[in-house]
N, C-alpha and C positions, 0 to 999 in steps of 0.2 A: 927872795927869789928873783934871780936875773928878769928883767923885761922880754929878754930874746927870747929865754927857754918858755915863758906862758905863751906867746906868739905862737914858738913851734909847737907846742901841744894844742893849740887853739887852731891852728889851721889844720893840725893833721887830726884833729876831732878823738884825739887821747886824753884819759883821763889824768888832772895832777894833783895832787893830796900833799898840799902844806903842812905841817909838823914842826912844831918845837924840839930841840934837840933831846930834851930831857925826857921825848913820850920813847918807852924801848919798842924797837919793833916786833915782837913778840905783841905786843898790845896792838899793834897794825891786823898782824895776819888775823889775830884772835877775833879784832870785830869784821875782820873779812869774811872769815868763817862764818861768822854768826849773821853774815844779813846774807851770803848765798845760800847758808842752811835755811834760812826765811824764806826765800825766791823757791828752791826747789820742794819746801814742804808743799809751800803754797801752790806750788804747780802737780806735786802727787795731790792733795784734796781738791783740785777743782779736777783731775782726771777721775777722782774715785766719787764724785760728785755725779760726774756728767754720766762715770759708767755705771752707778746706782740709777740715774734717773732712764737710762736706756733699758735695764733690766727693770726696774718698775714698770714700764712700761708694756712689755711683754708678760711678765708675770699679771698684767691686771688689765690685760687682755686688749692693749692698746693694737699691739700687731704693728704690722710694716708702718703703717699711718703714724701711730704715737712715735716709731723709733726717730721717722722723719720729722715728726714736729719740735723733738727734743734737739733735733740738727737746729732746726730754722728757729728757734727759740735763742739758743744759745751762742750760735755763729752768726745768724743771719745768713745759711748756706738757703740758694733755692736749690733741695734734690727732688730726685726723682727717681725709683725704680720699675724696671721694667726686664721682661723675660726675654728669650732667645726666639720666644715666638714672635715678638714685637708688641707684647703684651703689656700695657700699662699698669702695674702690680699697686703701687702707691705714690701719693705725692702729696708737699706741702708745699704752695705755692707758685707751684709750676704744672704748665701741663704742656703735655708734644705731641705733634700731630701726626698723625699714621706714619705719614714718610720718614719722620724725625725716628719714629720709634721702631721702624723699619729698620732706620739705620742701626740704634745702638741693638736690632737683633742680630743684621751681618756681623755686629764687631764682636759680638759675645760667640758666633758659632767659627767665628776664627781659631783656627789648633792653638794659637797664642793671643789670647787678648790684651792687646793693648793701652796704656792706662789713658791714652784719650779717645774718641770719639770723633768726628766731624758732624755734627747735625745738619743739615740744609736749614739757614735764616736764620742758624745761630753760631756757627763757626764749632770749633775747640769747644770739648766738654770735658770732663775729667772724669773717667769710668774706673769704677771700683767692684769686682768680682764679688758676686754674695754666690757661694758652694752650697748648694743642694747636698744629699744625702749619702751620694759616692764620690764629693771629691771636684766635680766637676761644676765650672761657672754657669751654674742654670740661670741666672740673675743677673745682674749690673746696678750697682748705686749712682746713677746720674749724677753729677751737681754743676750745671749750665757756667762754669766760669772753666778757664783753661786751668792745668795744672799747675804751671808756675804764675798764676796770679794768685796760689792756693796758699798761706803762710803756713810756718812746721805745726802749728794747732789745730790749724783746722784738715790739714792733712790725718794728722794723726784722731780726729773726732769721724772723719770719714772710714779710714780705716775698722776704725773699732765699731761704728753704725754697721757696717757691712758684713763684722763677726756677728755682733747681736742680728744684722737680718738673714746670714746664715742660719742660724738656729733655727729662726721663725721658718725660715724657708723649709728645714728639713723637717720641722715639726707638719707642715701643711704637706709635704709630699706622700709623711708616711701614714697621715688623715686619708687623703686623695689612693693612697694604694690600698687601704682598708673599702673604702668606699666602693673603687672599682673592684672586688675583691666579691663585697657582699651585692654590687649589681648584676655582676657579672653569673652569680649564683641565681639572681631572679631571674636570667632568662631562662634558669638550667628549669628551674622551678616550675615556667610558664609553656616552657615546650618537652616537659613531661607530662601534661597532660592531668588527670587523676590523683595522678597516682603522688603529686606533692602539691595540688590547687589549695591545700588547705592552710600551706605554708605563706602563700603569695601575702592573702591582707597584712599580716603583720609583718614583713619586706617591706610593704608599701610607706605603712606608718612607721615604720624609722623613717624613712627617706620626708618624711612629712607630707606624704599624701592620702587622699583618704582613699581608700580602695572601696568604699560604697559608690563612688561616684560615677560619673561616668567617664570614661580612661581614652586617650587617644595615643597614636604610636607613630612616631619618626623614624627614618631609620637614613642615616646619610653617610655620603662616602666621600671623598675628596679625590680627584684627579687633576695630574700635573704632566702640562707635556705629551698627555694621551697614555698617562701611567698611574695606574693607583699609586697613594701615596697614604701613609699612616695618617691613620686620623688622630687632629687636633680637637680632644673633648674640649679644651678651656674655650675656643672660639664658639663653638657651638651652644659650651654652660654660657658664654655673656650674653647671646643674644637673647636666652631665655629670663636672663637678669634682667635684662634693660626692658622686656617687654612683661615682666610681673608676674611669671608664670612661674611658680616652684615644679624641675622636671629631675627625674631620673633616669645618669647618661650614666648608657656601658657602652665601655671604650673595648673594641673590638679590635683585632688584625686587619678588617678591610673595611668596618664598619663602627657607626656608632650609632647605638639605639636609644631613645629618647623617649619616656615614659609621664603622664602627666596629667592630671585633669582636664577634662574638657567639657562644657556645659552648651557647648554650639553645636553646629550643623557642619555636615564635610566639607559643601564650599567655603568654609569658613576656616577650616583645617586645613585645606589644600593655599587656601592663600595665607597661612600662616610657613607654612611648609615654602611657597613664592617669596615671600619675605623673608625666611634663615637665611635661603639661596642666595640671595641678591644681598644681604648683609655683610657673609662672611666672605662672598664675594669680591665685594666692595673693598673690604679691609685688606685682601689677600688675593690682588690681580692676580697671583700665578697660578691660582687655583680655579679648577670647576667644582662646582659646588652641587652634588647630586641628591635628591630625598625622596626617598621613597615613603608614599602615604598609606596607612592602612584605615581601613574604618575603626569609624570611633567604638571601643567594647561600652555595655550599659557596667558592667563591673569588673571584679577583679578574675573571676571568675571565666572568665569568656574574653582573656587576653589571645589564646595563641594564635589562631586565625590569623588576629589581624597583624600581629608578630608576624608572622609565617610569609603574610601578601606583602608587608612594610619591607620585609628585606629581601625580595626575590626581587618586588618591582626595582630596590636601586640594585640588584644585580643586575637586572636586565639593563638596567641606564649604564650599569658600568660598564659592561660588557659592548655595548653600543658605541661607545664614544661619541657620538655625538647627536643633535640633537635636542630635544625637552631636557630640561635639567630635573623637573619634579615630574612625578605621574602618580596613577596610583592604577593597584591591581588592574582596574577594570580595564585602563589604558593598555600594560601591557601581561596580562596573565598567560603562562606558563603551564606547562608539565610538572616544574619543579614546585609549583607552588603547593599540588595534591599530596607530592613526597613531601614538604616540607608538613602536610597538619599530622604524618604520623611520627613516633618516639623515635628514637633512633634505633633501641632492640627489635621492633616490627621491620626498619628500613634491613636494620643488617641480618634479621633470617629470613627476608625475603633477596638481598643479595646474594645470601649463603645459600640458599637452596636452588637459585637458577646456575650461579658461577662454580658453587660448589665442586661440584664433576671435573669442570675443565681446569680448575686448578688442580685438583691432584693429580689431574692427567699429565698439568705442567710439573709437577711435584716428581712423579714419576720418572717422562720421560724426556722432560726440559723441550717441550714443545713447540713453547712460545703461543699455545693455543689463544691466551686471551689475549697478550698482546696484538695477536692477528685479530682478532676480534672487534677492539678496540678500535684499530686502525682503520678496519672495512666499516665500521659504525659512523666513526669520525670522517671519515673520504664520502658518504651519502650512498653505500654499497658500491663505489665505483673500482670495479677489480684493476685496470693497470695504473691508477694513481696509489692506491694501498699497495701494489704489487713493488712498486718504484719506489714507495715510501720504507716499505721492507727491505729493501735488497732483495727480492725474490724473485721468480719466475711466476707468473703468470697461471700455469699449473700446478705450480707450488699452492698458491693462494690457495685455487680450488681445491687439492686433498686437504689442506689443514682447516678451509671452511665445511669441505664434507666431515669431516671430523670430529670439530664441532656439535654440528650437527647429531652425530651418531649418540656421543657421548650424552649432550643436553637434551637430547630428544624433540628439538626444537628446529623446525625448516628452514634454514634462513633466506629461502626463495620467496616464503609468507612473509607478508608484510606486519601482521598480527603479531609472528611469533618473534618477526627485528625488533617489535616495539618491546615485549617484553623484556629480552636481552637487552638493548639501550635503556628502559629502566631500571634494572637491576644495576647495572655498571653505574646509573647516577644515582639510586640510593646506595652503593658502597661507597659511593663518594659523600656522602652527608652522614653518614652513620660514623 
């Protein structure tokens, strides 16, 4: 072999394979074959190694936790997953601070997430999409290095942790829609009243509480901006995590009610209720954080009351804007609270037999009666703000409020008989 030509392969860092004349090349290619078929079997058994041990994992109940220890086992990766809430889901190794995790939730609710991250005090992260149940990145697989410091194995170990924490994920979601599903049925349970009290205990004890006990009730709403905003149960479940109390959350459209033993006294409840506030607060500057308290029931038995008082008072906070973030009934009771201890078929035949009339009279002659109604209720009787608020005259008002009148048999010059029409209009609205 010339000197020059080892030189040039030596510096240009290529391979050179010396040979006797007499080996044929056939016998070259042949052991070439045979030590890449080596490299690549060896590289299928350590993938089907790693991806047996991710699904062991799961299968045996390890969850997000085991899928990430099998990362930090086998790569030495530090991950971390976390939600679009900013929610820290699991982690080996690593943990991120609200702000940190803040951020990787802006990156996950981006129309296009992108495969890095920026953390504040840790630069470049490399984010990996974990798909929830439709499709969509409810998740992120953190792993605190950038992506091009990331080699093709461990790239491709990321990847496939993030299929297997797919699963987990969608497996938890469609847990969490059962759950809200059959709590969501306990309030149906507890604000009927009789007539299904006999169903609640055993509601209770699924959810693992004892319904002998003595039961206290939450009820909180979150505002943004001076705007309701849907409620976040998982912020609400962790504070109940962190503080040892086994509770059940129904996640509501403007509320979420919170269910749970209780063995204390109300100031002890209400500064439990000061303490969510200021928690999920804390986590979630953009939010106010509203709770309405109800007295604690002795059993399961003698929930709806304080149901009833638990979610009026944070309507009245929501309604309020500002202000007391917690209260409870006695702070701010209501009208609505009396409509709330009856069922809903009492609320709507007593809305149907006050309104009753004037709607078919709208039925009839397209009168716009209750709308007018409505209006003069909502304006505090004040005839030319309703009048202005109609497009109408003035006059006008008054024949369709004489009208009214004739049809419902009701005065509406008495202040007795306004109260009953403005209860009716707001039991139609809760029934």
């Amino acid at each position: 072999m010339p000197p020059a030509v080892e030189l040039a392969c030596l510096e240009a860092g290529l391979p050179l394979l010396s040979l006797p004349i007499e080996v044929p090349f056939t016998a070259v290619t042949e052991a070439a074959a045979r030590i890449q078929s080596g490299h690549r079997q060896k590289g299928l058994h350590d993938t089907i190694r790693r991806g047996n041990a991710l699904a062991m994992s799961l299968t045996r109940g390890g969850g997000a936790d085991g899928v990430l220890r099998v990362l930090r086992r086998d790569h030495s990766l530090p991950p971390v997953v976390a939600d679009r809430s900013g929610r820290q889901l699991a982690t080996a190794g690593a943990e991120l601070s609200s702000e940190q995790l803040s951020a990787v939730g802006d990156a996950l609710c981006a129309p296009r997430p992108q495969p890095q991250v920026d953390l504040p005090g840790i630069g470049p992260s490399s984010l990996f999409p974990v798909k929830g149940a439709i499709g969509e990145a409810d998740a992120g697989l953190v792993c605190l290095r950038p992506l091009d410091q990331l080699d093709g194995t461990q790239r491709g170990a990321l990847d496939r942790a993030a299929l297997f924490l797919s699963l987990e994920l969608a497996k938890q979601q469609a847990v969490h829609a059962i759950e809200t599903r059959f709590s969501g049925e306990l309030l149906e349970m507890i604000l009927s009243g009789s007539a299904r009290s006999h169903e609640i205990p055993d509601r209770l004890r699924a959810f693992g509480i004892d319904p002998q006990r003595r039961l206290a009730i939450l009820t909180i709403a979150f505002m943004a901006a001076g705007e309701a905003v849907a409620p976040g149960p998982e912020l609400v479940e962790d504070f109940f995590v962190s503080t040892g109390i086994r509770a059940l959350l129904a996640p509501g459209s403007r509320d979420i009610v919170a269910v749970f033993g209780w063995d204390d006294d109300q100031p002890a409840l209400r500064q439990l209720a000061s303490s969510l506030s200021h928690d999920v607060a804390r986590r979630r500057e953009d939010l106010r954080v509203l709770v309405g308290v109800g007295d604690p029931a002795e059993d399961a038995t003698k929930l709806k009351e304080p149901l009833a008082r638990s979610r009026e008072t944070c309507a009245v906070l929501r309604r309020r804007g500002a202000g007391p973030t917690v209260a409870s009934f006695a702070e701010v009771g209501t009208h609505s609270m009396l409509l709330a201890l009856h069922d809903r078929e009492t609320l709507r035949r007593f809305a149907d037999d006050v309104l009753g009339p004037i709607r078919e009279q709208d039925r009839q002659a397209g009168a716009e009666l209750e709308r007018t109604l409505r209006a003069f209720l909502a304006n505090d009787g004040q005839w030319s703000v309703t009048a202005e608020e109609l497009f109408i005259h003035v006059n006008t008002l008054r024949n369709r409020l004489q009208r009214i009148s004739e049809i419902s048999g009701r005065d509406l010059g008495r202040l007795d008989e306004r109260v009953n029409l403005f209860l009716a209009i707001e039991a139609d609205g809760m029934s």
